[in-house]
VEXNUBA-93270 format. One record per atom (N, C-alpha, C): residue number from 1; residue in three letters; atom name; x, y, z. Coordinates in steps of 0.02 Angstrom, whole numbers, always signed. Atoms other than C-alpha are relative to their C-alpha. Example, Ala and Ser with C-alpha at 12.3 -4.5 7.8 and 13.67 -1.06 7.14 Angstrom:
BEGIN
<r><doti>1</doti><guza>ALA</guza><numar>N</numar><X>+45</X><Y>-59</Y><Z>+0</Z></r>
<r><doti>1</doti><guza>ALA</guza><numar>CA</numar><X>+615</X><Y>-225</Y><Z>+390</Z></r>
<r><doti>1</doti><guza>ALA</guza><numar>C</numar><X>+45</X><Y>+60</Y><Z>+0</Z></r>
<r><doti>2</doti><guza>SER</guza><numar>N</numar><X>-42</X><Y>-59</Y><Z>-3</Z></r>
<r><doti>2</doti><guza>SER</guza><numar>CA</numar><X>+684</X><Y>-53</Y><Z>+357</Z></r>
<r><doti>2</doti><guza>SER</guza><numar>C</numar><X>-39</X><Y>+55</Y><Z>+37</Z></r>
END
This chain:
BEGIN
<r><doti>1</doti><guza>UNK</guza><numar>N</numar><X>-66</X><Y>+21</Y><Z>-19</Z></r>
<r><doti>1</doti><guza>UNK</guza><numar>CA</numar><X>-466</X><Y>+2525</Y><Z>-1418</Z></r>
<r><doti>1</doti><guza>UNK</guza><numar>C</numar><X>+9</X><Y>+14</Y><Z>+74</Z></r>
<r><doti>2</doti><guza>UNK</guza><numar>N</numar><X>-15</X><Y>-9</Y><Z>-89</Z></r>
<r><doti>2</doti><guza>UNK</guza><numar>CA</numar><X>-424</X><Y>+2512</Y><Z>-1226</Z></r>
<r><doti>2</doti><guza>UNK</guza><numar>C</numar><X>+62</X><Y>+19</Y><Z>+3</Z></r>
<r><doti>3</doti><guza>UNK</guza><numar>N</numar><X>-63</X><Y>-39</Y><Z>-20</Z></r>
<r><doti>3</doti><guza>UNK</guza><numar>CA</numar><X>-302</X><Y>+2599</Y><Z>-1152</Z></r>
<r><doti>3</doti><guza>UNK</guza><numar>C</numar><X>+75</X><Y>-56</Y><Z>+38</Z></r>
<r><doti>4</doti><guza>UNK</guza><numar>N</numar><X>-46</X><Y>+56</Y><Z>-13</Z></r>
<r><doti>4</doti><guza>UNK</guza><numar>CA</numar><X>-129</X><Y>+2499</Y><Z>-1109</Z></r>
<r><doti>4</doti><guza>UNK</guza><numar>C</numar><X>-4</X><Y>-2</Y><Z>+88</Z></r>
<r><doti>5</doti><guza>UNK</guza><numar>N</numar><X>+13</X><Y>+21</Y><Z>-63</Z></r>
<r><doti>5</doti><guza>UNK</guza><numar>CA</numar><X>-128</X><Y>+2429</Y><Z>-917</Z></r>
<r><doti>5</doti><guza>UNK</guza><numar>C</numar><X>+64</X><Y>+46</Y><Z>+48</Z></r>
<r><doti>6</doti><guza>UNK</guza><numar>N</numar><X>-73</X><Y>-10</Y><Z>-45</Z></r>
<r><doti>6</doti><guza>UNK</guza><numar>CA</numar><X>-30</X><Y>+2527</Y><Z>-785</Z></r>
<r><doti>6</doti><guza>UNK</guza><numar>C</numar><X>+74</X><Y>-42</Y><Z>+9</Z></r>
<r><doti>7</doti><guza>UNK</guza><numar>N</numar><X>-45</X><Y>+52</Y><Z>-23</Z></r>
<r><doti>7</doti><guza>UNK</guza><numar>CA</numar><X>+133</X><Y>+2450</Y><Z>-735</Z></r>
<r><doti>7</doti><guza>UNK</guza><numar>C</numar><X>+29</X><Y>+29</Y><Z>+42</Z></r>
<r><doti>8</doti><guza>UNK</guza><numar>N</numar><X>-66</X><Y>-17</Y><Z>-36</Z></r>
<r><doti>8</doti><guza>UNK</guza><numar>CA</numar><X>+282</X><Y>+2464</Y><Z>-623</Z></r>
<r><doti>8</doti><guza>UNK</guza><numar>C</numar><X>+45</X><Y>-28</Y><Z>+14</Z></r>
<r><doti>9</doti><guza>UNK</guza><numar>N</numar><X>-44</X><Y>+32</Y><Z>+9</Z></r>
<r><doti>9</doti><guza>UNK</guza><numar>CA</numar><X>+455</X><Y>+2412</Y><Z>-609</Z></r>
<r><doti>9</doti><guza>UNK</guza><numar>C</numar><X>+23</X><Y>-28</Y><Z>+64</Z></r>
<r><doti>10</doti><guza>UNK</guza><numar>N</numar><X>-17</X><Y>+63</Y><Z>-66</Z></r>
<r><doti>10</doti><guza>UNK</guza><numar>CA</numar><X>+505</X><Y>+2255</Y><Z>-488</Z></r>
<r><doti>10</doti><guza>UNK</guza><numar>C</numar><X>+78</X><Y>+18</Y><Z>+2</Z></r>
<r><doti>11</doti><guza>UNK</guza><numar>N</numar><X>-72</X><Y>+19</Y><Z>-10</Z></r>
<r><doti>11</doti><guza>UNK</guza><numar>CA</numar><X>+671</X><Y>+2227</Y><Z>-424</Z></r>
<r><doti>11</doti><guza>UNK</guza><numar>C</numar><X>+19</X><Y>-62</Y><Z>+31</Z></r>
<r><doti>12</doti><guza>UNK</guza><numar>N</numar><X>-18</X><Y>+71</Y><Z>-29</Z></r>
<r><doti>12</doti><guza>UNK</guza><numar>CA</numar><X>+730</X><Y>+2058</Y><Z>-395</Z></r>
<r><doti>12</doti><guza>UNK</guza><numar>C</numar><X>+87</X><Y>+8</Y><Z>+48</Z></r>
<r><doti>13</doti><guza>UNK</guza><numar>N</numar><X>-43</X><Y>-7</Y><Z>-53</Z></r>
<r><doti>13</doti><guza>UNK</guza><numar>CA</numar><X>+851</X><Y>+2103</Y><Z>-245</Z></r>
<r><doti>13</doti><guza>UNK</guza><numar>C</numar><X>+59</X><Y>-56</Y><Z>-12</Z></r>
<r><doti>14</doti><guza>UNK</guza><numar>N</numar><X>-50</X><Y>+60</Y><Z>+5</Z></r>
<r><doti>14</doti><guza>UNK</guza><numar>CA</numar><X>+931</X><Y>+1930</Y><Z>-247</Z></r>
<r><doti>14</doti><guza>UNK</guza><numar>C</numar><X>+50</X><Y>+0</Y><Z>-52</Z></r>
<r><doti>15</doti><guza>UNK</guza><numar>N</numar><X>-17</X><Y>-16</Y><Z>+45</Z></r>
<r><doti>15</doti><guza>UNK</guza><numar>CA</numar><X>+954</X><Y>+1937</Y><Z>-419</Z></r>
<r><doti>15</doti><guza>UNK</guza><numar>C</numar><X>+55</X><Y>+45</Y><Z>-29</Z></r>
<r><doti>16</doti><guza>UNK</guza><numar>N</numar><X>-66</X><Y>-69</Y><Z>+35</Z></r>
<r><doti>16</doti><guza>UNK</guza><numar>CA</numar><X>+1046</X><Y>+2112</Y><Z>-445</Z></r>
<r><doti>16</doti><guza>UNK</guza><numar>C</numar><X>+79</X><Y>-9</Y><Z>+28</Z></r>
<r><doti>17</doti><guza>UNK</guza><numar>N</numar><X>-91</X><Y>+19</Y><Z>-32</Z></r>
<r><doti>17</doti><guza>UNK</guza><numar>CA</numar><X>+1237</X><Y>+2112</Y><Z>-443</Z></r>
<r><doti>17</doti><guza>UNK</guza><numar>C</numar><X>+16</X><Y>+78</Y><Z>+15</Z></r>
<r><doti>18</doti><guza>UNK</guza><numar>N</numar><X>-19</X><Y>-66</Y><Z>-27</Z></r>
<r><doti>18</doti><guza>UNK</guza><numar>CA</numar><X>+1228</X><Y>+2293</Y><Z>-440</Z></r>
<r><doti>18</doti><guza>UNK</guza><numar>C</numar><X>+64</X><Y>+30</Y><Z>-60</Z></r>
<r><doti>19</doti><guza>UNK</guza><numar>N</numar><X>-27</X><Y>+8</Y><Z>+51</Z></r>
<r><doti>19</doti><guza>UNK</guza><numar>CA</numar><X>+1301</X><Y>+2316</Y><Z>-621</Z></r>
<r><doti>19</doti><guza>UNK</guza><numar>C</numar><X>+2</X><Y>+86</Y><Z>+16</Z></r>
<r><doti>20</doti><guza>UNK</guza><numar>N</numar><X>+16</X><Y>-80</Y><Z>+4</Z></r>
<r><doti>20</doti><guza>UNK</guza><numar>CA</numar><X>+1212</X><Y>+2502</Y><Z>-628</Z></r>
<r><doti>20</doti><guza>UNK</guza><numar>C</numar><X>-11</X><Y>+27</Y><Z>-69</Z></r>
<r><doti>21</doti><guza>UNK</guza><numar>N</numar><X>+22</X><Y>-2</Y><Z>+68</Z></r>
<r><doti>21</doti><guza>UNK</guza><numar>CA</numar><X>+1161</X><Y>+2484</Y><Z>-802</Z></r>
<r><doti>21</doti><guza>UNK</guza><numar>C</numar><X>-82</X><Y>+37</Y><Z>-3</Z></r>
<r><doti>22</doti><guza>UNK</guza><numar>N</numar><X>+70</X><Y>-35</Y><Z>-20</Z></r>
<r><doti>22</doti><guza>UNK</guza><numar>CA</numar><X>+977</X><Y>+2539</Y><Z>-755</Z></r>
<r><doti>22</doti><guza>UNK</guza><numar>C</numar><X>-28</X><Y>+34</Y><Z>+7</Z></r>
<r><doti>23</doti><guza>UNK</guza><numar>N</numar><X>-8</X><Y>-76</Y><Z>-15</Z></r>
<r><doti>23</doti><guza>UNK</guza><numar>CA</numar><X>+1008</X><Y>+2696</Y><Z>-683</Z></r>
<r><doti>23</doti><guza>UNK</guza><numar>C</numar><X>+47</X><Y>+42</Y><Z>-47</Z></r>
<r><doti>24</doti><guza>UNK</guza><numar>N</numar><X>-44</X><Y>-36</Y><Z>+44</Z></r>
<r><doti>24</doti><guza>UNK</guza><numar>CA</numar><X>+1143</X><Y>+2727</Y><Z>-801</Z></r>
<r><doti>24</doti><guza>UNK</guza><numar>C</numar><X>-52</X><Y>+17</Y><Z>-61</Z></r>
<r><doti>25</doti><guza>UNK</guza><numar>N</numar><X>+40</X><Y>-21</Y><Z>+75</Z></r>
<r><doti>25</doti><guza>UNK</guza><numar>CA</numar><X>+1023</X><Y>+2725</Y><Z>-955</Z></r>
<r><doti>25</doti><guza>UNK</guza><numar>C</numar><X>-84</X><Y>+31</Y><Z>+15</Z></r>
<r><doti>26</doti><guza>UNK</guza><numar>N</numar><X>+76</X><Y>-52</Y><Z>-9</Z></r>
<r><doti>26</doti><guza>UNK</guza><numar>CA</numar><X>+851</X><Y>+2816</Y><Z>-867</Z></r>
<r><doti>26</doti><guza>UNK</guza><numar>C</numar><X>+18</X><Y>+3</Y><Z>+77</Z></r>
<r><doti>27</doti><guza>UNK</guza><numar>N</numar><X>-9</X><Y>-32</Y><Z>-78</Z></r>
<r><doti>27</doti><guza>UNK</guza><numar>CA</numar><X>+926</X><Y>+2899</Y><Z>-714</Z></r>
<r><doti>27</doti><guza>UNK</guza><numar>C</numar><X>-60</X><Y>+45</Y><Z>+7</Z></r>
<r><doti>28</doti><guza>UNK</guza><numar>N</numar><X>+47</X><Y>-39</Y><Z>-25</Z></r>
<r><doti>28</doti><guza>UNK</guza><numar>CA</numar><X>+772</X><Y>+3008</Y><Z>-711</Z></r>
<r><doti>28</doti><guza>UNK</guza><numar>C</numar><X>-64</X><Y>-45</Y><Z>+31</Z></r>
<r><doti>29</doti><guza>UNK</guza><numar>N</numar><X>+51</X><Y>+43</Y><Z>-8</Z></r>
<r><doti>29</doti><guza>UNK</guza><numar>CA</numar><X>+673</X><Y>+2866</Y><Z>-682</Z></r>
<r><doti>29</doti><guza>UNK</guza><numar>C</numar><X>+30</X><Y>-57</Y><Z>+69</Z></r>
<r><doti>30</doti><guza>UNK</guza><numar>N</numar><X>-30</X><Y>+61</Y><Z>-60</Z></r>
<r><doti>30</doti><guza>UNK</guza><numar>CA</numar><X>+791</X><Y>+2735</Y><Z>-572</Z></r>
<r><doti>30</doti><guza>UNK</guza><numar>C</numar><X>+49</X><Y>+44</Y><Z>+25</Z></r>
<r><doti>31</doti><guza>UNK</guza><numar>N</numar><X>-82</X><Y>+0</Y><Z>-60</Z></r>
<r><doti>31</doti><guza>UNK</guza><numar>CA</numar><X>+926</X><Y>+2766</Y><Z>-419</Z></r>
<r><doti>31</doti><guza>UNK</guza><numar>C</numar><X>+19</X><Y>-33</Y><Z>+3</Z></r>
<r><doti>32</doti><guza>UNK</guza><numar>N</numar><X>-49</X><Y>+41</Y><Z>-63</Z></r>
<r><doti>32</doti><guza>UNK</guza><numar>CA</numar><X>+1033</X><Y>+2702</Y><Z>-322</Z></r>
<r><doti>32</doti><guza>UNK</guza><numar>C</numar><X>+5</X><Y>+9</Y><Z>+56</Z></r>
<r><doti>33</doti><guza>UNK</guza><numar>N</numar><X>-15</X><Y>-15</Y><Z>-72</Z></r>
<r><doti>33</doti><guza>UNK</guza><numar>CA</numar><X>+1059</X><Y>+2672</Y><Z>-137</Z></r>
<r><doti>33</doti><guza>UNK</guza><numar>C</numar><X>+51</X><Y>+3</Y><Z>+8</Z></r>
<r><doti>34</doti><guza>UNK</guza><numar>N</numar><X>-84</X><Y>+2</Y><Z>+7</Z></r>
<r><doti>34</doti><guza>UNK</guza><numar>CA</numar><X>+1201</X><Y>+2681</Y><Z>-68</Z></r>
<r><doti>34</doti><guza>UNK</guza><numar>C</numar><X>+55</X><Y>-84</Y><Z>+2</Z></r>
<r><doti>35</doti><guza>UNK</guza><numar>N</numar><X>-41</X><Y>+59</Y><Z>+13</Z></r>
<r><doti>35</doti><guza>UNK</guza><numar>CA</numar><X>+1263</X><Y>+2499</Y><Z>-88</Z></r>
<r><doti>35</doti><guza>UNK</guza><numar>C</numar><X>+4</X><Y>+14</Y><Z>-82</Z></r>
<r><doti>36</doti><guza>UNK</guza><numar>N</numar><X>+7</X><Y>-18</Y><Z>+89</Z></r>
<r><doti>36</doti><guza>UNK</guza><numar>CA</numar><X>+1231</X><Y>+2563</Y><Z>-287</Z></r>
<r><doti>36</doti><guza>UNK</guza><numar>C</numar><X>-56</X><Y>-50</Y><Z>-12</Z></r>
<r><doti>37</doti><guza>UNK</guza><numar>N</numar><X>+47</X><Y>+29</Y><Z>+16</Z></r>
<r><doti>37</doti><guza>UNK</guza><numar>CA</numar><X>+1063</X><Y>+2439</Y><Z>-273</Z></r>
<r><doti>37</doti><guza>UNK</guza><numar>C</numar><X>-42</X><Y>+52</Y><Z>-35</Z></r>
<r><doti>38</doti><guza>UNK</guza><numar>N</numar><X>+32</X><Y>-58</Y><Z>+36</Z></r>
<r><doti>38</doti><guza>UNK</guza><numar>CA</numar><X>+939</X><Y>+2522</Y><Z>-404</Z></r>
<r><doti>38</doti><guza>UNK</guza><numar>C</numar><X>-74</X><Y>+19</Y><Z>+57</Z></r>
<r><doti>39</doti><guza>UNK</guza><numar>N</numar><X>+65</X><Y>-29</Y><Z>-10</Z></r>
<r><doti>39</doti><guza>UNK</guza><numar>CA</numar><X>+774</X><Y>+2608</Y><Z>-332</Z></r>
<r><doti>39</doti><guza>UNK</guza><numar>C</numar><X>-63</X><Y>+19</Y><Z>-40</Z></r>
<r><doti>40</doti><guza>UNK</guza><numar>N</numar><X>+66</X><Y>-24</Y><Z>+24</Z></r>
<r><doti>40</doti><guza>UNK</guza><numar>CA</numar><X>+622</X><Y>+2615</Y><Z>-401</Z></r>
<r><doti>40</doti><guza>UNK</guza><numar>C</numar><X>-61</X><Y>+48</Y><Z>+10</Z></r>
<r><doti>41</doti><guza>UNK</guza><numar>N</numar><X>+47</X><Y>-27</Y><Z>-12</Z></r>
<r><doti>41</doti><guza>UNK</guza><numar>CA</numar><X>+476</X><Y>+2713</Y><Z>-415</Z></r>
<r><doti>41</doti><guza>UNK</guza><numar>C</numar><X>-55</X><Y>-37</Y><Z>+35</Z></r>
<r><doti>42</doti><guza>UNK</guza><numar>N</numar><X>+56</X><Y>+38</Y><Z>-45</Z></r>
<r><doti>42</doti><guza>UNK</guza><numar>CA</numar><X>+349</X><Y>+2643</Y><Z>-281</Z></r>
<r><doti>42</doti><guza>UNK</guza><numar>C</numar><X>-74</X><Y>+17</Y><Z>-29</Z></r>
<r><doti>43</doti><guza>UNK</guza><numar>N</numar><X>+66</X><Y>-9</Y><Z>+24</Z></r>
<r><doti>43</doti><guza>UNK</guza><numar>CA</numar><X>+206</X><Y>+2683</Y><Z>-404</Z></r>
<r><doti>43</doti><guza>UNK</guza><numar>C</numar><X>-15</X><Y>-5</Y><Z>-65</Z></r>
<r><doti>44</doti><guza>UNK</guza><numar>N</numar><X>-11</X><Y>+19</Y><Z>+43</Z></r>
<r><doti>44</doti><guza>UNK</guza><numar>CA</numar><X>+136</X><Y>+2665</Y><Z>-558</Z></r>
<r><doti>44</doti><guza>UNK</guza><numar>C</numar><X>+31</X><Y>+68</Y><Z>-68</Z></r>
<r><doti>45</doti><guza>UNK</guza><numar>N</numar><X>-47</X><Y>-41</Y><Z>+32</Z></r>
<r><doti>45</doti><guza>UNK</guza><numar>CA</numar><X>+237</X><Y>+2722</Y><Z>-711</Z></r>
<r><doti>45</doti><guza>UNK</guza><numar>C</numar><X>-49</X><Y>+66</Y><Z>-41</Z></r>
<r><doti>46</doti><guza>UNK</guza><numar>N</numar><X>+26</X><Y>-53</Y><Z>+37</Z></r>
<r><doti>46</doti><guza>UNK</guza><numar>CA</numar><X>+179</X><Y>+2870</Y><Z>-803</Z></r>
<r><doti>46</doti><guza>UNK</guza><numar>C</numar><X>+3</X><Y>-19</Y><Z>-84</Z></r>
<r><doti>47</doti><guza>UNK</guza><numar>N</numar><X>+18</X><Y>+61</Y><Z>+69</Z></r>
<r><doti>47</doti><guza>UNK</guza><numar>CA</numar><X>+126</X><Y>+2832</Y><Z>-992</Z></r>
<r><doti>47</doti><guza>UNK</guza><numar>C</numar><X>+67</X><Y>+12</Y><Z>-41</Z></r>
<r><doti>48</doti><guza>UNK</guza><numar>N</numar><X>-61</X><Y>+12</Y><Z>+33</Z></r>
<r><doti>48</doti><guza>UNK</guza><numar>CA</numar><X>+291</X><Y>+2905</Y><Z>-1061</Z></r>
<r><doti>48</doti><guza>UNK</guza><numar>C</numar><X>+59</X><Y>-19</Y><Z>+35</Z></r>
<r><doti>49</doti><guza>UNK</guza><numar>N</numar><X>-50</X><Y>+42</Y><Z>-30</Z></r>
<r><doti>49</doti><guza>UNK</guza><numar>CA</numar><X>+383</X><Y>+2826</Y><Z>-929</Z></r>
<r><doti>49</doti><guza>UNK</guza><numar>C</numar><X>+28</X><Y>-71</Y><Z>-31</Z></r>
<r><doti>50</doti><guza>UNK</guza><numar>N</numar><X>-10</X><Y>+79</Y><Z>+26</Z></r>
<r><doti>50</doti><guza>UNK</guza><numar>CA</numar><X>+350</X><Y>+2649</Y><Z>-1009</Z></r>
<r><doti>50</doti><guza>UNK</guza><numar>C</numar><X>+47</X><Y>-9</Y><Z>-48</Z></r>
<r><doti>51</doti><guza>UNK</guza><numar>N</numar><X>-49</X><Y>+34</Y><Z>+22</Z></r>
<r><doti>51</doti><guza>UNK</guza><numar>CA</numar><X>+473</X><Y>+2637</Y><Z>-1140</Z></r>
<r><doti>51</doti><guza>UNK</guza><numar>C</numar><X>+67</X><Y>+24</Y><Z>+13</Z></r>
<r><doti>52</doti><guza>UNK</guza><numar>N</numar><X>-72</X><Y>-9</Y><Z>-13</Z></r>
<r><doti>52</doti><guza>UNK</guza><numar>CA</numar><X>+621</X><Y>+2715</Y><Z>-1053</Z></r>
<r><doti>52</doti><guza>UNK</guza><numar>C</numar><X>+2</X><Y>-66</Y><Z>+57</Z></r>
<r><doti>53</doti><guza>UNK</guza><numar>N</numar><X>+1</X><Y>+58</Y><Z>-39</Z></r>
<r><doti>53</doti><guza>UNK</guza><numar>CA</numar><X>+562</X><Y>+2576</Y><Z>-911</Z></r>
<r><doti>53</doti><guza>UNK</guza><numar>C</numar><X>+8</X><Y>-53</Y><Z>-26</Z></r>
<r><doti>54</doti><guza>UNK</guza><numar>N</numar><X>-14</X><Y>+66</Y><Z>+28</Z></r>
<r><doti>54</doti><guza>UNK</guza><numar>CA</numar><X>+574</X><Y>+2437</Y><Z>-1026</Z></r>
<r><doti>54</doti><guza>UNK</guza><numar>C</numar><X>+70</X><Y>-4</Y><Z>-38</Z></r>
<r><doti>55</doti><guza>UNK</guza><numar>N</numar><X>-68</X><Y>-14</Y><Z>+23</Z></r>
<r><doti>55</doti><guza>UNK</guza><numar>CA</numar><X>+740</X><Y>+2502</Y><Z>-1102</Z></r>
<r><doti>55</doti><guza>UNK</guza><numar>C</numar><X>+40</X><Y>-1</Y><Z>+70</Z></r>
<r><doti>56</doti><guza>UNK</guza><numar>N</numar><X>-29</X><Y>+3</Y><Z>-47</Z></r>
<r><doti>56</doti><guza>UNK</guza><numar>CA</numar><X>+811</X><Y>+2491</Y><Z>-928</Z></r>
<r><doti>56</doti><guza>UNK</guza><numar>C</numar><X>-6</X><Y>-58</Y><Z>+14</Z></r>
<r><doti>57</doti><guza>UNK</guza><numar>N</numar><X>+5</X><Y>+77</Y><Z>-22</Z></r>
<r><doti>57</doti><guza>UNK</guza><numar>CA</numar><X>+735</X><Y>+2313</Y><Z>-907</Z></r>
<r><doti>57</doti><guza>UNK</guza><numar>C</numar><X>+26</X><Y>-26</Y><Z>-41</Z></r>
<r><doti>58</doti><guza>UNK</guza><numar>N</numar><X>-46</X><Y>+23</Y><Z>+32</Z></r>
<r><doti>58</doti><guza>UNK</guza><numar>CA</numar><X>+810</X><Y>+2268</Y><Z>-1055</Z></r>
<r><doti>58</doti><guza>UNK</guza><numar>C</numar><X>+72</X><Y>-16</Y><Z>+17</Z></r>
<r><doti>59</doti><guza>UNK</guza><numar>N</numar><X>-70</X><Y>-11</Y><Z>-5</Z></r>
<r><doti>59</doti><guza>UNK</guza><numar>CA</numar><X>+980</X><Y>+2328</Y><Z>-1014</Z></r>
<r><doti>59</doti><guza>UNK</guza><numar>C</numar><X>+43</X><Y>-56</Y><Z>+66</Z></r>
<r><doti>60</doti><guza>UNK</guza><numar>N</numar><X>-32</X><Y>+33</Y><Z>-79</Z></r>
<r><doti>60</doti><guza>UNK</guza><numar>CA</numar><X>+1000</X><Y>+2239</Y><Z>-848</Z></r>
<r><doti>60</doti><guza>UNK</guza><numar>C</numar><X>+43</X><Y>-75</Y><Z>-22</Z></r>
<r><doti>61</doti><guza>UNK</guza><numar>N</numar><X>+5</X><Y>+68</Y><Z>+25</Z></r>
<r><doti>61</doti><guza>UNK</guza><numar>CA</numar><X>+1101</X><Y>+2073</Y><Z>-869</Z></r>
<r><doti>61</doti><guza>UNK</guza><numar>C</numar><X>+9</X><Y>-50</Y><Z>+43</Z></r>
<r><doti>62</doti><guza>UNK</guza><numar>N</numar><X>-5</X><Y>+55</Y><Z>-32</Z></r>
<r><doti>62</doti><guza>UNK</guza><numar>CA</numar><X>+1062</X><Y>+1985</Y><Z>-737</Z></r>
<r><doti>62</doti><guza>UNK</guza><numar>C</numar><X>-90</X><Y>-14</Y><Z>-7</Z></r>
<r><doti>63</doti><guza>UNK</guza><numar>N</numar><X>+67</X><Y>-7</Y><Z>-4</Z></r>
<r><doti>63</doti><guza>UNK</guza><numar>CA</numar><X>+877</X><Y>+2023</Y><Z>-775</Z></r>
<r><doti>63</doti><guza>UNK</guza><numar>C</numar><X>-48</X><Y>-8</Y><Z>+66</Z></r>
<r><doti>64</doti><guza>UNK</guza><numar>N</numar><X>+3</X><Y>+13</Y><Z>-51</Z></r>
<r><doti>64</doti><guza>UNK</guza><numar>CA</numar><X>+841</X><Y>+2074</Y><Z>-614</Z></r>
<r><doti>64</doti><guza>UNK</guza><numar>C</numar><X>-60</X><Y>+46</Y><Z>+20</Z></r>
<r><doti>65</doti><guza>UNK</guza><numar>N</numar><X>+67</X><Y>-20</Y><Z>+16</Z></r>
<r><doti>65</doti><guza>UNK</guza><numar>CA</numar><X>+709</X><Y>+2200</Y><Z>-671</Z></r>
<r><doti>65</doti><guza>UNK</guza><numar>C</numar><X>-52</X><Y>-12</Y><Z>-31</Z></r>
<r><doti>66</doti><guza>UNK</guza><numar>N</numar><X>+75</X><Y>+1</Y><Z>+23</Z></r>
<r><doti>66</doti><guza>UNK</guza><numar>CA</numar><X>+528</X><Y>+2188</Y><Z>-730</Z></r>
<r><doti>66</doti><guza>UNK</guza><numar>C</numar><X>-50</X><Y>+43</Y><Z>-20</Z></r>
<r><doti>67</doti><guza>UNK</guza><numar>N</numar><X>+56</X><Y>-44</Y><Z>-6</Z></r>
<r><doti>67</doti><guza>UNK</guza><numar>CA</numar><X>+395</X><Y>+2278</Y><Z>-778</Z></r>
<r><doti>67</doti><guza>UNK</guza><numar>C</numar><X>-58</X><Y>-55</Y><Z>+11</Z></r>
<r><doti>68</doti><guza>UNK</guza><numar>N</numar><X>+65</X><Y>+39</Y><Z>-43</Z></r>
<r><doti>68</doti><guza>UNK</guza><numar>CA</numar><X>+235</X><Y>+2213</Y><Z>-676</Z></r>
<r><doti>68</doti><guza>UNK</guza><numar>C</numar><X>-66</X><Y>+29</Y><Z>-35</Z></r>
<r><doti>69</doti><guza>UNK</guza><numar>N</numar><X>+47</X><Y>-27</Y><Z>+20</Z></r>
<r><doti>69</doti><guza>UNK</guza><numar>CA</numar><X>+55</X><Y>+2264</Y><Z>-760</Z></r>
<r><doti>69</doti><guza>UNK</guza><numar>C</numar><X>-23</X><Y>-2</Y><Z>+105</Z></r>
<r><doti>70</doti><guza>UNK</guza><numar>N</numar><X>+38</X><Y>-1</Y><Z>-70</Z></r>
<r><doti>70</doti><guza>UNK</guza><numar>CA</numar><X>-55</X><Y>+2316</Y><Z>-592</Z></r>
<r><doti>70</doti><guza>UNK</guza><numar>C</numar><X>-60</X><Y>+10</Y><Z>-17</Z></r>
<r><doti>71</doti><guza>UNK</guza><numar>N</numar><X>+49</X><Y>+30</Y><Z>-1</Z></r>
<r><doti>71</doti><guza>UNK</guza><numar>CA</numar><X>-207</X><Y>+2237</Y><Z>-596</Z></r>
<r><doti>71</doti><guza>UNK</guza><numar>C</numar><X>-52</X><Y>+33</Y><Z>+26</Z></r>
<r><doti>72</doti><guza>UNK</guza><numar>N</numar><X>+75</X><Y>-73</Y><Z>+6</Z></r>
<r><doti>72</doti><guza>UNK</guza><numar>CA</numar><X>-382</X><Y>+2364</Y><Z>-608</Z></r>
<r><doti>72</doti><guza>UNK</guza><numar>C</numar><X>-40</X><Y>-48</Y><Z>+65</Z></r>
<r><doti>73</doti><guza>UNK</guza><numar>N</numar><X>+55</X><Y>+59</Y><Z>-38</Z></r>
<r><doti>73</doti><guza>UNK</guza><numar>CA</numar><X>-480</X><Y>+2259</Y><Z>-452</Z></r>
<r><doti>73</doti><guza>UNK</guza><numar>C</numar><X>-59</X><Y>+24</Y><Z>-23</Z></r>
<r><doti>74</doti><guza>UNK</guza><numar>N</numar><X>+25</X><Y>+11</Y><Z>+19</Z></r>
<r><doti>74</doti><guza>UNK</guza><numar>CA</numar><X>-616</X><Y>+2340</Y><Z>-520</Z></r>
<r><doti>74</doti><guza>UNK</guza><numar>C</numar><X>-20</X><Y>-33</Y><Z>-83</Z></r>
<r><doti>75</doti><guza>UNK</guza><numar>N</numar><X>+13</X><Y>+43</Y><Z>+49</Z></r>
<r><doti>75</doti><guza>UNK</guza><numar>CA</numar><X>-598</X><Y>+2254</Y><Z>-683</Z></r>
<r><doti>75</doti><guza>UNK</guza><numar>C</numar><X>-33</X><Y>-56</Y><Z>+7</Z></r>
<r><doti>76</doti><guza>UNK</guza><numar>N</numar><X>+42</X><Y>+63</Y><Z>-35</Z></r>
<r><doti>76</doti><guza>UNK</guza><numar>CA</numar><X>-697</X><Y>+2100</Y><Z>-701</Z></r>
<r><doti>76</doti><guza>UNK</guza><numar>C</numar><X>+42</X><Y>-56</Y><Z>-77</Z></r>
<r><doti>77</doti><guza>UNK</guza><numar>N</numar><X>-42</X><Y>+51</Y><Z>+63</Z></r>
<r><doti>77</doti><guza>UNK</guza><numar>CA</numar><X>-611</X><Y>+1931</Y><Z>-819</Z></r>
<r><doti>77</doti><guza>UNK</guza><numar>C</numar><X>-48</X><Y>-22</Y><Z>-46</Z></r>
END
């Protein structure tokens, strides 16, 4: 069995209205700046990070978050 693929969470800037749903439901994981835009972790998530990260991408409703897999370059297709 292989192990599940790193990821990390996008932010579609344009997108966000700046609800604060994101940070409200895994503040240990997302911020805010000070316009209240969310912040992410600039790296990849930690393995029990992933489903409070996807419970935050859920929540958003402009769906303005993601979770991204990040791609092994040494992997081969």
């Amino acid at each position: 069995m292989s192990s599940p693929q790193p990821s990390t969470i996008t932010v579609d800037r344009v997108a966000c209205a700046g609800h604060g749903l994101c940070y409200g439901v895994a503040p240990d994981l997302i911020d805010a700046d000070d316009q209240g835009d969310p912040v992410v972790p600039e790296r990849p998530l930690a393995p029990g990070e992933a489903a409070l990260a996807q419970e935050a991408v859920a929540m958003c409703p402009e769906r303005a978050l993601a979770l991204q897999t990040i791609e092994d370059p040494t992997s081969k297709d």
